[in-house]
C-alpha atoms as an extended CHARMM CRD file, in Angstrom:
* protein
*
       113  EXT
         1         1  UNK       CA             61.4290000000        9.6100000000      139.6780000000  PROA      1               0.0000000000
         2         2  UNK       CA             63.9520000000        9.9380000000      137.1210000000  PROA      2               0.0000000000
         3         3  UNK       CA             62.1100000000        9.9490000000      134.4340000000  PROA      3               0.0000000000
         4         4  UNK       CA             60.2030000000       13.0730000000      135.7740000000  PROA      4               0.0000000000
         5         5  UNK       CA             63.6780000000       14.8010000000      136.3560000000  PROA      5               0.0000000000
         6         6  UNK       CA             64.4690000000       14.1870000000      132.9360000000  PROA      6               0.0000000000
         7         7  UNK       CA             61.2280000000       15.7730000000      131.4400000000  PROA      7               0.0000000000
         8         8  UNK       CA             61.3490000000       18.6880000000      134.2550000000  PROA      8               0.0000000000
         9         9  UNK       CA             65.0450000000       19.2610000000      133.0870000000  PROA      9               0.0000000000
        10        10  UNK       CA             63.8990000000       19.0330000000      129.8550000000  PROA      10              0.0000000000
        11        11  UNK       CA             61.6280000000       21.3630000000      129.9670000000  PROA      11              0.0000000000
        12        12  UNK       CA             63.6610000000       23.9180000000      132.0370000000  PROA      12              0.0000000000
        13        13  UNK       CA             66.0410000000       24.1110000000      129.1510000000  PROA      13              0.0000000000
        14        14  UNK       CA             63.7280000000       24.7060000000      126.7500000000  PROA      14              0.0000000000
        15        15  UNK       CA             63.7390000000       28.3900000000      124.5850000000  PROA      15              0.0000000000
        16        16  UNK       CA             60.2230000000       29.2680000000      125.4850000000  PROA      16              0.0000000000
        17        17  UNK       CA             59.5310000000       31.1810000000      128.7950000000  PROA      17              0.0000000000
        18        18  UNK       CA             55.8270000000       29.5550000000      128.9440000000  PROA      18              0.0000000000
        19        19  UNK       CA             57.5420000000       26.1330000000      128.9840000000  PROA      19              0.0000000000
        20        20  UNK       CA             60.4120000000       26.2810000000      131.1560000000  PROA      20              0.0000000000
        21        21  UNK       CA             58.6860000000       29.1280000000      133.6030000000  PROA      21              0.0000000000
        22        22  UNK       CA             55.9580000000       26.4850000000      133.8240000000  PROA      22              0.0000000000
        23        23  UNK       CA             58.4350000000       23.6560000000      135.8900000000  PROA      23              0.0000000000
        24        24  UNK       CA             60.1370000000       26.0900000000      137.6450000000  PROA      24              0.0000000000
        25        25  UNK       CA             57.5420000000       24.8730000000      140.7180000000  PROA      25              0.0000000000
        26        26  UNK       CA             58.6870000000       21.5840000000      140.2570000000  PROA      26              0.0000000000
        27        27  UNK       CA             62.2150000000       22.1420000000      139.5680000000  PROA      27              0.0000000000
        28        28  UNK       CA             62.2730000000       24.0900000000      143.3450000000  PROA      28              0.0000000000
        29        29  UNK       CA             60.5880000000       20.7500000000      145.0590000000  PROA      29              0.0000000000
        30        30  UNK       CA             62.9300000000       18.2760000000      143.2970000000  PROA      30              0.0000000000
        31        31  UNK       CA             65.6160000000       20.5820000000      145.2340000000  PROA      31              0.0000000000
        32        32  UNK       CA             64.0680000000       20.3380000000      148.4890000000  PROA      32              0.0000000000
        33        33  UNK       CA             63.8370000000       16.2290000000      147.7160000000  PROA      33              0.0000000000
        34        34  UNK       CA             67.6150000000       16.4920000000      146.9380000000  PROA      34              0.0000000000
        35        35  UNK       CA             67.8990000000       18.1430000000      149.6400000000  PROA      35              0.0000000000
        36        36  UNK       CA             65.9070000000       16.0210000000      152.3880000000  PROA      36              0.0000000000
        37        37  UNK       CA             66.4590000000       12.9690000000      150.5150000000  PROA      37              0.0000000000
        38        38  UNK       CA             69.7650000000       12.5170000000      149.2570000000  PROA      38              0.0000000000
        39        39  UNK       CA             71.0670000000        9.4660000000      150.5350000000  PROA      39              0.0000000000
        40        40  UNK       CA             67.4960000000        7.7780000000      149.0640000000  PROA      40              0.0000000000
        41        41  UNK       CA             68.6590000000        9.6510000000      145.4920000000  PROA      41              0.0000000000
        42        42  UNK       CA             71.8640000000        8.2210000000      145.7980000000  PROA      42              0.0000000000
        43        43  UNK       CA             70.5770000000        4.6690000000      146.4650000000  PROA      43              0.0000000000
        44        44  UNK       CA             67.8430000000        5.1510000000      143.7360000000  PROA      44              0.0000000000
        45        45  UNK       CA             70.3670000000        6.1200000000      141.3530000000  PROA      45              0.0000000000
        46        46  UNK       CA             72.9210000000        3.5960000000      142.4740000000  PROA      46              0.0000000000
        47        47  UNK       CA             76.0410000000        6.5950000000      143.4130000000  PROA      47              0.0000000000
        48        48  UNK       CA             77.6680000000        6.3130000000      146.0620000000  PROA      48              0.0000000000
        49        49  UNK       CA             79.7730000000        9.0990000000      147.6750000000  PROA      49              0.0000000000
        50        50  UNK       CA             82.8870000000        6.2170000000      147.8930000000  PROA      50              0.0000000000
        51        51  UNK       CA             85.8290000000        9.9280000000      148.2930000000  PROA      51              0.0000000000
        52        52  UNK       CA             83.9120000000       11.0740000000      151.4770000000  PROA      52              0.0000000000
        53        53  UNK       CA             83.6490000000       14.4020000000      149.8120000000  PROA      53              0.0000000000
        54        54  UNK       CA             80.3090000000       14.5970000000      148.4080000000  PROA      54              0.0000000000
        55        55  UNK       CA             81.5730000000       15.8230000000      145.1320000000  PROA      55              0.0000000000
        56        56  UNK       CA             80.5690000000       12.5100000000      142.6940000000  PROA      56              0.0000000000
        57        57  UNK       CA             76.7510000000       12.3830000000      144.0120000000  PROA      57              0.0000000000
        58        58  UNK       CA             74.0130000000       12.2940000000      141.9680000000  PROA      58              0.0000000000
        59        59  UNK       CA             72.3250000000       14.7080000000      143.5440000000  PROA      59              0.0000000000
        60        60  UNK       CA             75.4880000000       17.0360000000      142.8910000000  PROA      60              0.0000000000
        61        61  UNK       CA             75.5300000000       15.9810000000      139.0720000000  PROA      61              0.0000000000
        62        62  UNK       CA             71.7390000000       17.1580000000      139.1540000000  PROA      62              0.0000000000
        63        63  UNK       CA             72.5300000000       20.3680000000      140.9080000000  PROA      63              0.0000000000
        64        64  UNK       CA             75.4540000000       20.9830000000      138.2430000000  PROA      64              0.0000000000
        65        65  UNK       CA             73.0380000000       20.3850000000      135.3880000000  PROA      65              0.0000000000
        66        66  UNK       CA             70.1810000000       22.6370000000      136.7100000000  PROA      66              0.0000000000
        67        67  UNK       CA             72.8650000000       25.6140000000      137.7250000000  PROA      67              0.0000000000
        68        68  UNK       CA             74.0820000000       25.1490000000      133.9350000000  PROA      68              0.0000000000
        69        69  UNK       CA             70.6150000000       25.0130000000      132.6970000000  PROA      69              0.0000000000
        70        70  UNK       CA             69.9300000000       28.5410000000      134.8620000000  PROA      70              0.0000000000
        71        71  UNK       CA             72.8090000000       30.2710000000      133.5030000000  PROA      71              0.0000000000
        72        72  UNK       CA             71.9220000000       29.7710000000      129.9570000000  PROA      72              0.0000000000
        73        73  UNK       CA             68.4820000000       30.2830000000      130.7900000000  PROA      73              0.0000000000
        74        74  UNK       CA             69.0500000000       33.6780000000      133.3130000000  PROA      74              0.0000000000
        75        75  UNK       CA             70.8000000000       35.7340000000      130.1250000000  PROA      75              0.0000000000
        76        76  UNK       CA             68.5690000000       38.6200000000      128.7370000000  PROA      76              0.0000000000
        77        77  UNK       CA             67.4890000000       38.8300000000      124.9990000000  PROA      77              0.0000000000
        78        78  UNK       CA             69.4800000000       41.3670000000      122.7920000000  PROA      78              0.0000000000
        79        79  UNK       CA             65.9620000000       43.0900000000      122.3570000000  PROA      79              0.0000000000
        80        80  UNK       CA             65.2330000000       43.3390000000      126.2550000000  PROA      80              0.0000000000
        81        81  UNK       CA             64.6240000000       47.0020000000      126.9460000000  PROA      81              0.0000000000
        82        82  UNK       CA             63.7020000000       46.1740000000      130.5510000000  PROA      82              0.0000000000
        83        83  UNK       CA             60.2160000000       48.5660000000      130.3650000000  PROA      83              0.0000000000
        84        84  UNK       CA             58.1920000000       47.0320000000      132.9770000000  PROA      84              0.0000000000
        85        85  UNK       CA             55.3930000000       48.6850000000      131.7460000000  PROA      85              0.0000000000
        86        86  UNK       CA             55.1770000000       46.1020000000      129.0750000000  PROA      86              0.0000000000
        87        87  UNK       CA             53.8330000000       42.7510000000      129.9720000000  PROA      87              0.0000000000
        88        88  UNK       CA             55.8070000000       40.3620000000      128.2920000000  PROA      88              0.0000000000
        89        89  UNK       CA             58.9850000000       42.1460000000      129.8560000000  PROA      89              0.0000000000
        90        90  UNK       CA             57.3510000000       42.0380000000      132.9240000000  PROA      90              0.0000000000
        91        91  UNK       CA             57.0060000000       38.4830000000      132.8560000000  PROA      91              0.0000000000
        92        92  UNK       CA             60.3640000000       37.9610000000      131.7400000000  PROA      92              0.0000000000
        93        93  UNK       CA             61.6860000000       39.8780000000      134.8980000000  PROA      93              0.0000000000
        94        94  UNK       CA             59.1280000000       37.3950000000      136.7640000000  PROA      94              0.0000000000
        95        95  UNK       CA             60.6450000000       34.5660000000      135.2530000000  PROA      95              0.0000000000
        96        96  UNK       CA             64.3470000000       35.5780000000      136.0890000000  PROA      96              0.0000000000
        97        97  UNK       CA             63.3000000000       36.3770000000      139.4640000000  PROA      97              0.0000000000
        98        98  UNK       CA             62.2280000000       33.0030000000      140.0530000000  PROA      98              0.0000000000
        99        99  UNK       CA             65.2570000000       31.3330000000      137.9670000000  PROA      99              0.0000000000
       100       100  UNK       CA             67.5640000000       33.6130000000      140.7390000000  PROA      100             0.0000000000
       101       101  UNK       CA             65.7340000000       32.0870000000      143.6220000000  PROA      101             0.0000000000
       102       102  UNK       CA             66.5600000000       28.2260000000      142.3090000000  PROA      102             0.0000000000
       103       103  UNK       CA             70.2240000000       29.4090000000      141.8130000000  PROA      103             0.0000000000
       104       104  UNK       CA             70.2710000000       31.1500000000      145.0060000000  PROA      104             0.0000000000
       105       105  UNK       CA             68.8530000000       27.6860000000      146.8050000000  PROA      105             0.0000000000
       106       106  UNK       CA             71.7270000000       25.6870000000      144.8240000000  PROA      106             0.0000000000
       107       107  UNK       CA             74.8340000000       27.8350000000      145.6140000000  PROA      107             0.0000000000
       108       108  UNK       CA             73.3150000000       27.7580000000      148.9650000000  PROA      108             0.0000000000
       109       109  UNK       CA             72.9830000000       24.1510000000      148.8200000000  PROA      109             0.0000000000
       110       110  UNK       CA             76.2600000000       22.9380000000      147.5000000000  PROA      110             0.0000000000
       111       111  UNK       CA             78.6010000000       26.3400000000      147.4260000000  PROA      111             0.0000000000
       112       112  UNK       CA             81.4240000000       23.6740000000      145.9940000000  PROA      112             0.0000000000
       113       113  UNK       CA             79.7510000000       23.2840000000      142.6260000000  PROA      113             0.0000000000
């Protein structure tokens, strides 16, 4: 399991759209594990929640990394002219539309990160 977080984070981070719009699928269910799961992520990846706060979790270091990853990701080209009568545009919009929706789940999530 971590080993496929580290290639889905991976290649979220990465500069081409193709690439990182192409885990944004998986990106969403590894949420909803983190989510549903979190004390078995916790156990898996030996952190335990020892303040009672929830803030040194794995599952919150993941959520930090991925809301990082979506803010450098979520920033517009200088050359965007935001004509969405041109397909690669419009795919870019598609693309930050579903990076939004992943940050919207997070700060949803965990509003404390």
């Amino acid at each position: 399991m971590g080993q496929c977080l580290e290639l889905a984070i991976s290649c979220l981070v990465y500069d081409s759209i193709d690439v990182s719009g192409a885990v944004v699928d998986l990106v969403s269910r590894i949420l909803v594990s983190l989510e549903k799961k979190e004390e078995h992520w916790n156990i898996l990846h030996n952190a335990t929640a020892s303040s009672g706060n929830g803030n040194d979790t794995i599952c919150n270091e993941i959520m930090a990394r991925i809301l990082s990853i979506l803010h450098m990701r979520m920033k517009y080209p200088a050359d965007f002219q935001f004509d969405y009568e041109d397909e690669e545009e419009a795919e870019e919009e598609m693309y930050r539309t579903q990076l939004r929706k992943l940050y919207q789940r997070i700060v949803r999530l965990r509003p404390q990160i």
